[in-house]
C-alpha positions as CSV (number, residue, x, y, z in Angstrom):
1,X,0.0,0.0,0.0
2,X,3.0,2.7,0.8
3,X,4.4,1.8,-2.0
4,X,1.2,2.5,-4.0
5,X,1.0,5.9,-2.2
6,X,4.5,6.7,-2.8
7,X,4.4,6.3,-6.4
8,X,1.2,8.5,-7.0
9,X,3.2,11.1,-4.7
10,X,5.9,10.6,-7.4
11,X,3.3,11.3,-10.4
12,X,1.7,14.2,-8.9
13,X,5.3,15.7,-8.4
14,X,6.3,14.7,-11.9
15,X,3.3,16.4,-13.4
16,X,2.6,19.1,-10.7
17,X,4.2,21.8,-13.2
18,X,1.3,21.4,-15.5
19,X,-1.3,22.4,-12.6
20,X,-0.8,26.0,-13.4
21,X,-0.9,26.3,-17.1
22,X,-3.8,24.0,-17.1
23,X,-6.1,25.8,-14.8
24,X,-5.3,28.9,-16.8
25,X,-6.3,27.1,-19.7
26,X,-9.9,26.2,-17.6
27,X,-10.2,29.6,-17.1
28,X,-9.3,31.1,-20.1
29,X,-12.0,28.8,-22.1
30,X,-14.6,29.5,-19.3
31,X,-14.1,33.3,-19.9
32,X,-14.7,32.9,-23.5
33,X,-17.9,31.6,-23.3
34,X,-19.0,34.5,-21.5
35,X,-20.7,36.8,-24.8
36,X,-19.1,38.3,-27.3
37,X,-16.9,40.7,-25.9
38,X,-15.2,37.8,-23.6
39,X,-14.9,36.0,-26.6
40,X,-12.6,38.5,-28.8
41,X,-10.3,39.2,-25.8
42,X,-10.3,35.6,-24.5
43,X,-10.0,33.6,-28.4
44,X,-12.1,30.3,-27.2
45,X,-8.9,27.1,-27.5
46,X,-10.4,25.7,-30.3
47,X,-9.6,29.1,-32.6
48,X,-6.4,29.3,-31.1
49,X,-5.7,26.0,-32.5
50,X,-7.0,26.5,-35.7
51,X,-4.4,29.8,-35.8
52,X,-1.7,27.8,-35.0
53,X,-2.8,25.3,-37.8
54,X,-2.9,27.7,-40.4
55,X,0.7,29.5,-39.5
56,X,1.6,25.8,-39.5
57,X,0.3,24.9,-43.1
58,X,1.0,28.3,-45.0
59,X,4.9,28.4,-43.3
60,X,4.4,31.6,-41.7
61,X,5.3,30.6,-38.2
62,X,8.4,28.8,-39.4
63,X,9.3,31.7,-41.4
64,X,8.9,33.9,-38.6
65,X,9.7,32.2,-35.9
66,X,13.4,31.1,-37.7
67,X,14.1,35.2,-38.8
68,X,13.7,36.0,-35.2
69,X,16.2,33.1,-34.1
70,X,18.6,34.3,-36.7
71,X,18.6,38.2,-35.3
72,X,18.9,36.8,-31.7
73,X,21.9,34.3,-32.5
74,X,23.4,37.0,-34.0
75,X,22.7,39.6,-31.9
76,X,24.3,37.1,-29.1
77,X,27.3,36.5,-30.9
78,X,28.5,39.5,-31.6
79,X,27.8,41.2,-28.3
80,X,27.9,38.3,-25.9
81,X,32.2,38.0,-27.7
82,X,32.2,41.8,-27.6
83,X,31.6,42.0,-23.9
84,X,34.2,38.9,-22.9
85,X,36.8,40.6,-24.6
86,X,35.9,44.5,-23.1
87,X,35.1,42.6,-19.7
88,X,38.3,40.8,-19.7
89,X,40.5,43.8,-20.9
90,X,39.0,46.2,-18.2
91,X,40.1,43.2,-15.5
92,X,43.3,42.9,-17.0
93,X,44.5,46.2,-17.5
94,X,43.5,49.3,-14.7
95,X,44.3,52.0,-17.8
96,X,41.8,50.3,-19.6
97,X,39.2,49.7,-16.6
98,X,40.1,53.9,-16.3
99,X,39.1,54.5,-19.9
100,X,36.2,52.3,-20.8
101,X,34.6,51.8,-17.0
102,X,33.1,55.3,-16.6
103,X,32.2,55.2,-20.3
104,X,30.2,51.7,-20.1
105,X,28.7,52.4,-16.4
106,X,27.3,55.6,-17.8
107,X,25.7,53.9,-21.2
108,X,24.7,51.0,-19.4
109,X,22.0,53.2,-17.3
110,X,20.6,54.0,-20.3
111,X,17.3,52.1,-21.3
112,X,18.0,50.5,-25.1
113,X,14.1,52.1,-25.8
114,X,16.2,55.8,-24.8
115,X,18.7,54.5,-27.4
116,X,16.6,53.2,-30.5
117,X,15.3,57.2,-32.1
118,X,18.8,57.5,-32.4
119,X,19.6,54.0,-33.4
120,X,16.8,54.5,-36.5
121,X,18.6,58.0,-37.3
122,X,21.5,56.8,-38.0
123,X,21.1,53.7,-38.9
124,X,17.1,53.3,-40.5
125,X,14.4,50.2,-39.6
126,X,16.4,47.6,-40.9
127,X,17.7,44.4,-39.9
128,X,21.1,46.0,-39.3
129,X,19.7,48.1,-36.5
130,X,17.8,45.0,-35.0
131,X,20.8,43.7,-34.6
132,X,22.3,46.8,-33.3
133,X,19.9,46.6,-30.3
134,X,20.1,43.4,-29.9
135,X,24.0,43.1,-29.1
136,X,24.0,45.8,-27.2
137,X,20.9,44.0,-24.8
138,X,23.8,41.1,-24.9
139,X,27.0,43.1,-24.3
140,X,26.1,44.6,-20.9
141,X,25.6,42.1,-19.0
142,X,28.7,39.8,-20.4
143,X,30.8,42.7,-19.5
144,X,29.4,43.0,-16.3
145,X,29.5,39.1,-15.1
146,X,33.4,39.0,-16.7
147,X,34.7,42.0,-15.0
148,X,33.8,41.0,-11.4
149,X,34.4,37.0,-12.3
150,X,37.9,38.0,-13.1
151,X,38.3,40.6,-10.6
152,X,36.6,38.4,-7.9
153,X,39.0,35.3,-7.9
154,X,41.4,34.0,-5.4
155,X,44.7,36.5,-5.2
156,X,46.6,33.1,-4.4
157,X,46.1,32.4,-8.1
158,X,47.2,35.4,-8.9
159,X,50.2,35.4,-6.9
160,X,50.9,31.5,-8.5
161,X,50.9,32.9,-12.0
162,X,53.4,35.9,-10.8
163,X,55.4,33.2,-9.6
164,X,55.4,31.7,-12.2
165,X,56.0,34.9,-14.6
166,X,52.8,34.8,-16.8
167,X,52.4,37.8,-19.0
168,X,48.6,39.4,-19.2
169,X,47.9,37.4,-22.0
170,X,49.2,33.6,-20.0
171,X,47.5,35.2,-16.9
172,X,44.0,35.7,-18.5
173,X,44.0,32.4,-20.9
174,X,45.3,30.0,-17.8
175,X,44.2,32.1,-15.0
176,X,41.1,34.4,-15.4
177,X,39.0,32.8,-18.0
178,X,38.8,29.3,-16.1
179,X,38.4,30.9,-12.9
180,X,35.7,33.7,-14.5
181,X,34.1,30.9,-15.7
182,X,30.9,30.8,-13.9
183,X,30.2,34.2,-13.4
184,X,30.7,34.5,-17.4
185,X,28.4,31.8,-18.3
186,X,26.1,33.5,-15.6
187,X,26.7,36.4,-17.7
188,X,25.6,34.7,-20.8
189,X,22.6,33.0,-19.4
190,X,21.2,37.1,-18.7
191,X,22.3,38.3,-22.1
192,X,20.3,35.2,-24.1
193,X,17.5,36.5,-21.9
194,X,18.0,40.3,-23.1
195,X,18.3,39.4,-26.3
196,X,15.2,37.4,-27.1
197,X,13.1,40.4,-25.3
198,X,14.7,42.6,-27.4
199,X,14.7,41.2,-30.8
200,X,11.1,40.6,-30.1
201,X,10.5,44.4,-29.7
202,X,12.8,46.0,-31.8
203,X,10.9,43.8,-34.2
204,X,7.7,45.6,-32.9
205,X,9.0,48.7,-33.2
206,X,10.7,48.6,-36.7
207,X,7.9,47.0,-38.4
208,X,9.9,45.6,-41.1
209,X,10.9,41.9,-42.5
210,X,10.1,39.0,-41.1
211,X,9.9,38.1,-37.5
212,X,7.5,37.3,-34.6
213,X,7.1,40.9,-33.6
214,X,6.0,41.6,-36.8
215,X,3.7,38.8,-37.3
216,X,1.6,39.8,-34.0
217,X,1.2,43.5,-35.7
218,X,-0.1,42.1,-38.5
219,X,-2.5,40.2,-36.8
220,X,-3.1,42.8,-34.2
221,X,-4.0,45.0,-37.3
222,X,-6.3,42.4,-39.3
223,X,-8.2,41.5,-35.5
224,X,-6.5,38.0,-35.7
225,X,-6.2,37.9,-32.0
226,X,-6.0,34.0,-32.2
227,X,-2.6,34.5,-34.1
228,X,-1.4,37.3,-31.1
229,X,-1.8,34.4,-28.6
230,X,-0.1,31.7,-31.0
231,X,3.0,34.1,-31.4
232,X,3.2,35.1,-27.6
233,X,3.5,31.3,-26.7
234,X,5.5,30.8,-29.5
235,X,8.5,33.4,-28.2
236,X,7.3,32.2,-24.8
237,X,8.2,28.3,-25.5
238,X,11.2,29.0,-27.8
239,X,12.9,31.5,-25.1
240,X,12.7,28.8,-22.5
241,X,14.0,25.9,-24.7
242,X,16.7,28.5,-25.5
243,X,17.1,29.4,-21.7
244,X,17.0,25.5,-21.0
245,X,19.6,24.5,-24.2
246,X,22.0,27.0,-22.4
247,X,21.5,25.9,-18.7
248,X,23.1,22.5,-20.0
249,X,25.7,23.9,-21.7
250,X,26.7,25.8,-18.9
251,X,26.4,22.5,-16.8
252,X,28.4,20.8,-19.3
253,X,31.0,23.6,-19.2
254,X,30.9,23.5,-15.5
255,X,31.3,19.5,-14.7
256,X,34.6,19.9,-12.8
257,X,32.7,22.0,-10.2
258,X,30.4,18.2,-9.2
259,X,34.0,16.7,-9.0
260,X,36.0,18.9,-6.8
């Protein structure tokens, strides 16, 4: 009998993540069957479905969907590499921490919606300026999260790689980076974040090419809310299989730590 018990405790743990979404789900279809003005702000399930059907059979979602990935890889790329190697420099070098710190601390208070009117000045709507926005969403915090990983380690290690006469270069290749390690992939996990938020609305905001962003103003504009609600749990899903796709990689990255 306990072991009966214990294994439909298991079950219920197993599945307990679903309660929430599911009751939301109850809800949501309750609310639509309320009249007609519950039913074009909560889209009944079934026309949600058939939504995500027809993005499904006419390619649109793919098409979409993939534009968006590409901006926000990108994006990633170049500022995620950007802000290891400014990070590591300002740890490295106190003339450059001197010349770039007060410069970066004063930018990065700015919010990227202060930055995107001059952005489009200079730049226009297109995908170049996405991507713009994008690496700087991932710059900051990569910066941020190498800086005080290298500048947080053990002086012992330091004092080890004097000893043994490593230049800056040896000292941040054998030294810094592995001991940085955490804090950068920390670093990285934030930036992914950033960067999926913002592609997402600097695709709302420049209206142009493909993408998700664009897609729900498109529908927003035509009354398709079914295919706003398909594309919000679209860049919900894909953002936490990206978040989740990174978490291992950082665990993978990180395995020594488990065998200290």
């Amino acid at each position: 009998m306990m072991n009966i018990i214990n294994q439909f405790l298991l079950n219920v743990k197993h599945f307990s993540g679903l309660l929430l979404p599911v009751t939301v789900a109850v809800v949501w279809e309750f609310m639509s069957r309320q009249g007609d003005a519950y039913t074009y702000i909560f889209v009944p399930l079934s026309q949600i479905g058939s939504g995500l059907v027809e993005l499904i059979q006419s390619g649109e979602l793919l098409i979409n969907l993939g534009a968006t990935l590409q901006t926000t890889v990108i994006g990633l790329l170049i500022g995620g590499f950007a802000g290891l190697f400014v990070g590591g420099l300002m740890a490295v070098s106190p003339l450059a921490n001197k010349l770039i710190g007060p410069l970066y601390h004063t930018m990065r208070q700015v919010p990227l919606l202060g930055l995107i009117p001059l952005i489009a000045l200079w730049f226009g709507n297109d995908l170049f300026s996405k991507i713009l926005i994008v690496s700087l969403a991932a710059f900051y915090p990569v910066v941020l999260n190498t800086f005080e990983g290298m500048r947080g380690i053990e002086h012992k290690y330091v004092e080890v790689a004097s000893v043994l006469k490593f230049n800056r270069l040896q000292l941040l290749i054998h030294v810094l980076l592995p001991a940085a390690t955490p804090s950068i992939m920390t670093g990285f996990m934030h930036a992914l974040a950033f960067a999926w938020v913002s592609t997402v609305g600097s695709e709302l905001l420049f209206s142009t090419g493909p993408g998700v962003g664009g897609l729900m103003l498109m529908a927003q504009e035509s009354s398709r809310m079914d295919i706003v609600i398909v594309a919000v749990v679209s860049i919900g899903l894909t953002g936490l299989l990206m978040n989740a796709s990174l978490s291992h990689l950082r665990q993978y990255l990180l395995r020594w730590r488990s065998v200290r």
